[in-house]
LUMSEMAR-481031 format. One record per atom (N, C-alpha, C, O): residue number from 0; x, y, z. Coordinates in Angstrom, 1 decimal. Atoms other than C-alpha are relative to their C-alpha. Layout:
# LUMSEMAR-481031
+-----+--------+--------+--------+
!   n !     c1 !     c2 !     c3 !
+-----+--------+--------+--------+
! NUM !      X !      Y !      Z !
...
+-----+--------+--------+--------+
END
This chain:
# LUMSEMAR-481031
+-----+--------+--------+--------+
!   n !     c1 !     c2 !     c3 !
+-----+--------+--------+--------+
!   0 !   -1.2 !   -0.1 !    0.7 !
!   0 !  -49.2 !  -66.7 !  -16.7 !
!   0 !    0.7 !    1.3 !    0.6 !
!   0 !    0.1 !    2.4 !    0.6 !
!   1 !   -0.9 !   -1.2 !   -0.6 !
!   1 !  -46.3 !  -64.4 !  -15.0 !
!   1 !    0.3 !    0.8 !   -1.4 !
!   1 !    0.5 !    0.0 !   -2.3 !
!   2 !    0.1 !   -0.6 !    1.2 !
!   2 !  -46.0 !  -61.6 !  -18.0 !
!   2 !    1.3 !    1.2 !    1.0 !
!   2 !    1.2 !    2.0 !    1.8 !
!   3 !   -1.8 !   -1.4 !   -0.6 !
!   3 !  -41.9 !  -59.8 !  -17.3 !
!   3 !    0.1 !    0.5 !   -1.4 !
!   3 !   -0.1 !    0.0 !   -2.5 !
!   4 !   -0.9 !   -0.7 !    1.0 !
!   4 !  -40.4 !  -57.1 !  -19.4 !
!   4 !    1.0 !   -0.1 !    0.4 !
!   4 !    1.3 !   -0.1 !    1.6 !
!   5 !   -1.5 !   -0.2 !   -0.2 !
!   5 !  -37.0 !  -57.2 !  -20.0 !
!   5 !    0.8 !    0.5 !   -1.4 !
!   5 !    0.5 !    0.0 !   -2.5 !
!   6 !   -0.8 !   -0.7 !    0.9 !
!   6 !  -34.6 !  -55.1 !  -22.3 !
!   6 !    1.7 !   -1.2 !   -0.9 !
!   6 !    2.2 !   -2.2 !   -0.4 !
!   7 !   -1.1 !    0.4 !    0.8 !
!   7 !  -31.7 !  -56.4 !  -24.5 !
!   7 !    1.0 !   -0.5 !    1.1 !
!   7 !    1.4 !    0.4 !    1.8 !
!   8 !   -1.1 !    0.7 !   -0.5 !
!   8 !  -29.0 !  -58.8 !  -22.8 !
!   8 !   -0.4 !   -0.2 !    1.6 !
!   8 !    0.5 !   -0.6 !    2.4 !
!   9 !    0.5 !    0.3 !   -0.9 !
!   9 !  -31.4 !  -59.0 !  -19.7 !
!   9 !   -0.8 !   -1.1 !    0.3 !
!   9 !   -1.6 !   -1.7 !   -0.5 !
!  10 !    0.1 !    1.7 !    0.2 !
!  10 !  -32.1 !  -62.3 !  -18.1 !
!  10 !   -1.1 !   -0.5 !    1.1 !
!  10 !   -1.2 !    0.2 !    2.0 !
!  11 !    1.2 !    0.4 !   -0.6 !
!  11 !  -35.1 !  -64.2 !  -16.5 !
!  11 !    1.2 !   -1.6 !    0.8 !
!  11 !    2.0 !   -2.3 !    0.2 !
!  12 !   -0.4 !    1.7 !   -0.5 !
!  12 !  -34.0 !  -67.5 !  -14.0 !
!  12 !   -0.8 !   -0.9 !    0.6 !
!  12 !   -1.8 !   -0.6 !    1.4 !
!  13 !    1.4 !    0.9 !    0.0 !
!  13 !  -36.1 !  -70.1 !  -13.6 !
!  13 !    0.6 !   -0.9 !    1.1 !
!  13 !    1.8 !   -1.0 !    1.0 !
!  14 !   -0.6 !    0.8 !   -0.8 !
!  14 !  -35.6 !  -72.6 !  -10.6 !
!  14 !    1.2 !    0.0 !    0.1 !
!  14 !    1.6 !   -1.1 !    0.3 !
!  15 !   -1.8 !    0.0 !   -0.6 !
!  15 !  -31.7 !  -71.7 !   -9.9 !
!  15 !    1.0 !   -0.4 !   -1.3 !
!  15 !    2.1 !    0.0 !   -1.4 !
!  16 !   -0.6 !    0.9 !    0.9 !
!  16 !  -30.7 !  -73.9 !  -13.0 !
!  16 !   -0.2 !    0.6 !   -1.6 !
!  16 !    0.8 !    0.4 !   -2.3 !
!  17 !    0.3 !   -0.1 !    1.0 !
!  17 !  -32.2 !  -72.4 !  -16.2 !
!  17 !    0.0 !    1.7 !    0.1 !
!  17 !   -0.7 !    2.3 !    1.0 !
!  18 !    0.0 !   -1.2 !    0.6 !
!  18 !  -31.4 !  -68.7 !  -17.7 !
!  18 !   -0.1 !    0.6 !   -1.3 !
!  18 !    0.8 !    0.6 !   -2.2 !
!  19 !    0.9 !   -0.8 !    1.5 !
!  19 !  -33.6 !  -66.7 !  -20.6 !
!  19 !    0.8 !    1.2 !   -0.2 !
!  19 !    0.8 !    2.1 !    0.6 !
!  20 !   -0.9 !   -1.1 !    0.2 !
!  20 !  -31.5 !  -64.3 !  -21.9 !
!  20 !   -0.7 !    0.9 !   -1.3 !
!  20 !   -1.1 !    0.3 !   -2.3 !
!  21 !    0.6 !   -0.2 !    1.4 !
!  21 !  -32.9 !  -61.4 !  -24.3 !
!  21 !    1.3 !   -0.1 !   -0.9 !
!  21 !    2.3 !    0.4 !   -0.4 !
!  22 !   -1.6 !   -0.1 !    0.6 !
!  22 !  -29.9 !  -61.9 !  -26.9 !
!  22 !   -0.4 !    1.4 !   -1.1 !
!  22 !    0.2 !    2.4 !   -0.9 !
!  23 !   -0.1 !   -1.0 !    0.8 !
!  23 !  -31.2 !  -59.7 !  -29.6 !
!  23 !   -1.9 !    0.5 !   -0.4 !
!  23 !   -2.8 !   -0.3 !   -0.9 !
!  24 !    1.4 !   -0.5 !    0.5 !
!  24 !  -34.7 !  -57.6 !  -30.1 !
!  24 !    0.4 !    0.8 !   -1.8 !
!  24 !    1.3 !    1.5 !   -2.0 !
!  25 !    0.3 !   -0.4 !    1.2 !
!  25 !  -35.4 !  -56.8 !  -33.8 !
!  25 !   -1.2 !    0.5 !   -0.9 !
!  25 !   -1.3 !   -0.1 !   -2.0 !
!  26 !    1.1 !   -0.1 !    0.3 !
!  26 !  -38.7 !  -55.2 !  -34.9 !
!  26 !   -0.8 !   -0.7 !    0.9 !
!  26 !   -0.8 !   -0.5 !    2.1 !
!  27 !    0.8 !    0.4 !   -0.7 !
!  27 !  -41.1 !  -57.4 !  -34.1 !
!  27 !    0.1 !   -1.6 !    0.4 !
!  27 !   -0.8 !   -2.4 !    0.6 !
!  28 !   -0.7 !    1.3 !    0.1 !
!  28 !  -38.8 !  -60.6 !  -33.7 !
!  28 !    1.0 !    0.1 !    1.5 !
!  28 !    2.1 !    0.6 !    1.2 !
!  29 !   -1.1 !    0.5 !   -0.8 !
!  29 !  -36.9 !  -61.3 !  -30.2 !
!  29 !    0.9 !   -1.2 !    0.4 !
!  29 !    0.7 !   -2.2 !    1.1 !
!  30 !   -0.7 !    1.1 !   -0.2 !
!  30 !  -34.4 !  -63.4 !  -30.2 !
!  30 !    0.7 !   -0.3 !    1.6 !
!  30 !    1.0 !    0.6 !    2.2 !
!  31 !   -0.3 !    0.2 !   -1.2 !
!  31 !  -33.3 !  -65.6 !  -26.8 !
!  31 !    0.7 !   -0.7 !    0.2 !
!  31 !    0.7 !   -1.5 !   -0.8 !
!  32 !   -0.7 !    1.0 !   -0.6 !
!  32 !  -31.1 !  -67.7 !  -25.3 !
!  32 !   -0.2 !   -0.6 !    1.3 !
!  32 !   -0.2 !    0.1 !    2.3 !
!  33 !    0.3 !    0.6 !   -0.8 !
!  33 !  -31.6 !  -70.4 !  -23.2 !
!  33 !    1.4 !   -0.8 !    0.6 !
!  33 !    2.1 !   -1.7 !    0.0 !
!  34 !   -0.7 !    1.3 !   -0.5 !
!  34 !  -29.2 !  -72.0 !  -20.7 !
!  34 !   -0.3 !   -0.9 !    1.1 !
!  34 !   -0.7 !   -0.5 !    2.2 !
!  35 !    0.8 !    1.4 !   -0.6 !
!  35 !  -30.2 !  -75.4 !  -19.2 !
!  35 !    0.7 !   -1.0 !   -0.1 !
!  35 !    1.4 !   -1.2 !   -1.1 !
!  36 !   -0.4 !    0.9 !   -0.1 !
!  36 !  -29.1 !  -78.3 !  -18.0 !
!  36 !    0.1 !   -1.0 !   -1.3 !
!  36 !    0.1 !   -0.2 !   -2.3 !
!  37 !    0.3 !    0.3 !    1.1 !
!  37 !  -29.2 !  -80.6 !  -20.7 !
!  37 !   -1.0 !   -1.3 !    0.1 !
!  37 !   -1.7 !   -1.7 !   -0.8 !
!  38 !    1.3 !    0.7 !   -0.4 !
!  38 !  -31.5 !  -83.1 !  -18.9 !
!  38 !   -1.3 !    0.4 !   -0.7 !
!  38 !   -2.0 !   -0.3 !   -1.3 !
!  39 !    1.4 !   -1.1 !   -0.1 !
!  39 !  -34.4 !  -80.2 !  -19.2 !
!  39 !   -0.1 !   -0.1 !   -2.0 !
!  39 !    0.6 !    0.3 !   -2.9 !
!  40 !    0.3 !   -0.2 !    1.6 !
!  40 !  -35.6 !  -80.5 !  -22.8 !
!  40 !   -0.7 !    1.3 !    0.0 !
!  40 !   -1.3 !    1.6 !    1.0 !
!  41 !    0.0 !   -1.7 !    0.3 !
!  41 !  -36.2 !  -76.7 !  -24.2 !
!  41 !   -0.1 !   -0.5 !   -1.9 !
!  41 !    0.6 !   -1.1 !   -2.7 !
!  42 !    0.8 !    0.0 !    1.5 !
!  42 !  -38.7 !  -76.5 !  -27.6 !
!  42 !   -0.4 !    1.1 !   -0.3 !
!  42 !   -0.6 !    1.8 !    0.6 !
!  43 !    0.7 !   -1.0 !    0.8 !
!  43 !  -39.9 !  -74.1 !  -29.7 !
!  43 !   -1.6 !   -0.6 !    0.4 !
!  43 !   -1.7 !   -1.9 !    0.5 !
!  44 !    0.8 !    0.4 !   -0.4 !
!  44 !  -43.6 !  -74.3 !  -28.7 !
!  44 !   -0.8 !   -1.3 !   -1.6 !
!  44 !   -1.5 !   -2.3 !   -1.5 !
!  45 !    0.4 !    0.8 !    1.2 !
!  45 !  -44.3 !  -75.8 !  -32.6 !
!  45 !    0.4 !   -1.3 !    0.1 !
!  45 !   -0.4 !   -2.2 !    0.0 !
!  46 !   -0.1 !    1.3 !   -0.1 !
!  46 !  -42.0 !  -78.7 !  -32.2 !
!  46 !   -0.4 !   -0.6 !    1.2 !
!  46 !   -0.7 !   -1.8 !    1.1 !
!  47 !    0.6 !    0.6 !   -1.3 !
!  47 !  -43.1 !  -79.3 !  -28.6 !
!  47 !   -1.3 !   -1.0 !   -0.6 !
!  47 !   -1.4 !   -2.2 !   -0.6 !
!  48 !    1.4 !    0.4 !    0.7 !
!  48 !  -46.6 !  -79.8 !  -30.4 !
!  48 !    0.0 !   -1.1 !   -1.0 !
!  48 !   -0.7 !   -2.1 !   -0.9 !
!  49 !    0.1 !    1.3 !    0.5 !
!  49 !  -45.6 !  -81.9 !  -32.9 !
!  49 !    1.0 !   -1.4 !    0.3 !
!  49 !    0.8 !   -2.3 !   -0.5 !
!  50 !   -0.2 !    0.6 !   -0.8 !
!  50 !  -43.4 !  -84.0 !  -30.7 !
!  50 !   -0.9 !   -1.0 !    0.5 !
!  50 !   -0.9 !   -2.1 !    0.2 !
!  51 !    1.3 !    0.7 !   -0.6 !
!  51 !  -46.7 !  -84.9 !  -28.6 !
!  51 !   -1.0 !   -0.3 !   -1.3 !
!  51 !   -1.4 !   -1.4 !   -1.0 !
!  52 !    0.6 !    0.2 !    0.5 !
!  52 !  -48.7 !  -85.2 !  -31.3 !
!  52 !    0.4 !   -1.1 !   -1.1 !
!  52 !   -0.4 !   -1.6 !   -1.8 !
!  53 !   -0.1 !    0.6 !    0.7 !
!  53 !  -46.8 !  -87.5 !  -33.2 !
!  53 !    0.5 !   -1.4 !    0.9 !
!  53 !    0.8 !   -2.4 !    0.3 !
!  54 !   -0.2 !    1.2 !   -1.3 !
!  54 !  -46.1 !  -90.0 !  -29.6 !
!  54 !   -1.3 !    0.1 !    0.4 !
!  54 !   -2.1 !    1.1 !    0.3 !
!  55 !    1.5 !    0.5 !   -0.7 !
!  55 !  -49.0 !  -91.9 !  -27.9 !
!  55 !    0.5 !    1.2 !    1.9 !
!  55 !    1.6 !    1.6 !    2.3 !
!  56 !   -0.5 !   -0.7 !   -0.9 !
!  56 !  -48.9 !  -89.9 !  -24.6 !
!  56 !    0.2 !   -1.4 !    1.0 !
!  56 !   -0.5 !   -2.4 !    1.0 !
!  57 !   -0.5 !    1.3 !   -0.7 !
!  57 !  -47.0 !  -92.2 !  -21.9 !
!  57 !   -1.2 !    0.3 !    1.5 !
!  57 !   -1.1 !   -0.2 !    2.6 !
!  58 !    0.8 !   -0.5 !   -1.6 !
!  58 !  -49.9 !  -90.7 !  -19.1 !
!  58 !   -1.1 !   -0.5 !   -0.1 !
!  58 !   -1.6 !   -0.6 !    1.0 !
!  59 !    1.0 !    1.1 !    0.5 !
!  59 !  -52.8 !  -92.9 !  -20.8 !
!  59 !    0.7 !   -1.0 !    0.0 !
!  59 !    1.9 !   -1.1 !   -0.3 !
!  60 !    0.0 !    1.1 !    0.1 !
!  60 !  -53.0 !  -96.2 !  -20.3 !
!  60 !   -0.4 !   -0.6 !   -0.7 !
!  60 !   -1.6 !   -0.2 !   -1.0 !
!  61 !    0.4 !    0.5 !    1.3 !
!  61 !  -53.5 !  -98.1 !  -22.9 !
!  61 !   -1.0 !   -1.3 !   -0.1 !
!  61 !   -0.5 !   -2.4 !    0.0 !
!  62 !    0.8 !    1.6 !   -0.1 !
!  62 !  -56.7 ! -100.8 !  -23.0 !
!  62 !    0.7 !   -0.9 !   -0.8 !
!  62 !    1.2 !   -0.9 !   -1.9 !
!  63 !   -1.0 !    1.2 !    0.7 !
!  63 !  -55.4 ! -103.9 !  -23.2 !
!  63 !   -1.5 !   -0.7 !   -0.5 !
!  63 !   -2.6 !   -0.5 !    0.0 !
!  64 !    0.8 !    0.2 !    0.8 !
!  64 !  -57.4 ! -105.8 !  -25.7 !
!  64 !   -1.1 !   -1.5 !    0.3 !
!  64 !   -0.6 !   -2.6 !    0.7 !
!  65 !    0.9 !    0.5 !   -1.0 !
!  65 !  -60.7 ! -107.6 !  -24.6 !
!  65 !    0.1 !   -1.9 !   -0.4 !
!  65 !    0.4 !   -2.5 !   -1.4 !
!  66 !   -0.3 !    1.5 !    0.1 !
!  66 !  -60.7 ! -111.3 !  -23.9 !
!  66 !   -1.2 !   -0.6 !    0.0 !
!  66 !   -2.0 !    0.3 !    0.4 !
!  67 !    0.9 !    0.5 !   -0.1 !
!  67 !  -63.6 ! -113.8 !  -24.2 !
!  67 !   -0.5 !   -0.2 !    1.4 !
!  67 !    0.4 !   -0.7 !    2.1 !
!  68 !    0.5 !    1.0 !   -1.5 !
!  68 !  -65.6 ! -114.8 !  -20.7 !
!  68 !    0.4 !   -1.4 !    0.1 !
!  68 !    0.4 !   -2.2 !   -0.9 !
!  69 !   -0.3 !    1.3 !   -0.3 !
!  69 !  -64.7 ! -117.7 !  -19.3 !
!  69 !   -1.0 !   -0.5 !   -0.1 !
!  69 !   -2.1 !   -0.1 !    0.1 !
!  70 !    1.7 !    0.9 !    0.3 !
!  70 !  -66.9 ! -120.4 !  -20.4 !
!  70 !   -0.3 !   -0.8 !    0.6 !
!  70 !    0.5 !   -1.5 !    1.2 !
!  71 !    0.3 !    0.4 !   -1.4 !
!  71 !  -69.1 ! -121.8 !  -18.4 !
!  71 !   -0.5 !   -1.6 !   -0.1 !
!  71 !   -1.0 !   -2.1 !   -1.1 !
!  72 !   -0.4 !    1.1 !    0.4 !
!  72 !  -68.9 ! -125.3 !  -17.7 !
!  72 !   -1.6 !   -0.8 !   -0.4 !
!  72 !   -2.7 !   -0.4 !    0.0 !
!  73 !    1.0 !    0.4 !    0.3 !
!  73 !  -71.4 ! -127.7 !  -19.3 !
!  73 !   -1.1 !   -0.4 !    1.3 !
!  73 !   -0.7 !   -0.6 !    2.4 !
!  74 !    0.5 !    0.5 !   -1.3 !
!  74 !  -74.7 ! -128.5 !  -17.3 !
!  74 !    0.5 !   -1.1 !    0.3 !
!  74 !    1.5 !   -1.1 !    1.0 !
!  75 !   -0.4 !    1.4 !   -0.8 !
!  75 !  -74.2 ! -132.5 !  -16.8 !
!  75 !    1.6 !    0.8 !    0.9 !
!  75 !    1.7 !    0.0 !    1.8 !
!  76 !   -0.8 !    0.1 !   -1.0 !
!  76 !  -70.8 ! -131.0 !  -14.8 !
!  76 !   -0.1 !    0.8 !    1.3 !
!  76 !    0.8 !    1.2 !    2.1 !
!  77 !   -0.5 !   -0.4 !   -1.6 !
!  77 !  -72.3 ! -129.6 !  -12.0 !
!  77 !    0.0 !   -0.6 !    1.0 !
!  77 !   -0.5 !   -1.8 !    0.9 !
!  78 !   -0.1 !    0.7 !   -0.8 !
!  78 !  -71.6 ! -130.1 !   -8.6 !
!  78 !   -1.1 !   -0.6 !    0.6 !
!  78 !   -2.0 !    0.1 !    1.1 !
!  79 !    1.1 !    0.5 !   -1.0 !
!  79 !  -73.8 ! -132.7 !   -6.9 !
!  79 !    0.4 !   -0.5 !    1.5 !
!  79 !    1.5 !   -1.2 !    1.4 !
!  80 !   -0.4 !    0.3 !   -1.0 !
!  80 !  -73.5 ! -133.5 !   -3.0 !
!  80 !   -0.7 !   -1.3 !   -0.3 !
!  80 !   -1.7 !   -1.6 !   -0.9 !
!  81 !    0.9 !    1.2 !   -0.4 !
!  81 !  -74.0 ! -136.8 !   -2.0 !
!  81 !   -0.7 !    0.5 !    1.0 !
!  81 !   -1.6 !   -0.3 !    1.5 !
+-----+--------+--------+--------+
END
């Protein structure tokens, strides 16, 4: 994890596109602003969490549900050569 200090109204940029702004430090509360495309989804790490935890994740595959064996044909049908 990269670990930056930054002071009041100073800004972090992330890949060219996304800027962390401190907007307001308060005790032991900093408030931020984020600007981002609007593609880029941007969570509080709580709802991130309950987001995923409340969707199947789309990166499992899901077993598909098991089928009987093919059944196997009676004796009198097997093959006989002349």
């Amino acid at each position: 994890m990269l670990v930056l200090s930054r002071k009041k109204n100073e800004s972090i940029v992330i890949n060219d596109d996304i800027t962390i702004v401190v907007v307001e430090i308060r005790g032991d509360k900093v408030r931020l602003g984020v600007d981002a495309p609007k593609e880029v989804p941007v969570h509080r790490r709580e709802v991130f969490d309950a987001i995923h935890r409340d969707s199947p994740d789309p990166t499992q595959k899901q077993s598909a549900p098991l089928s009987p064996p093919p059944s196997s044909p009676p004796a009198s049908a097997e093959n006989t050569q002349p």
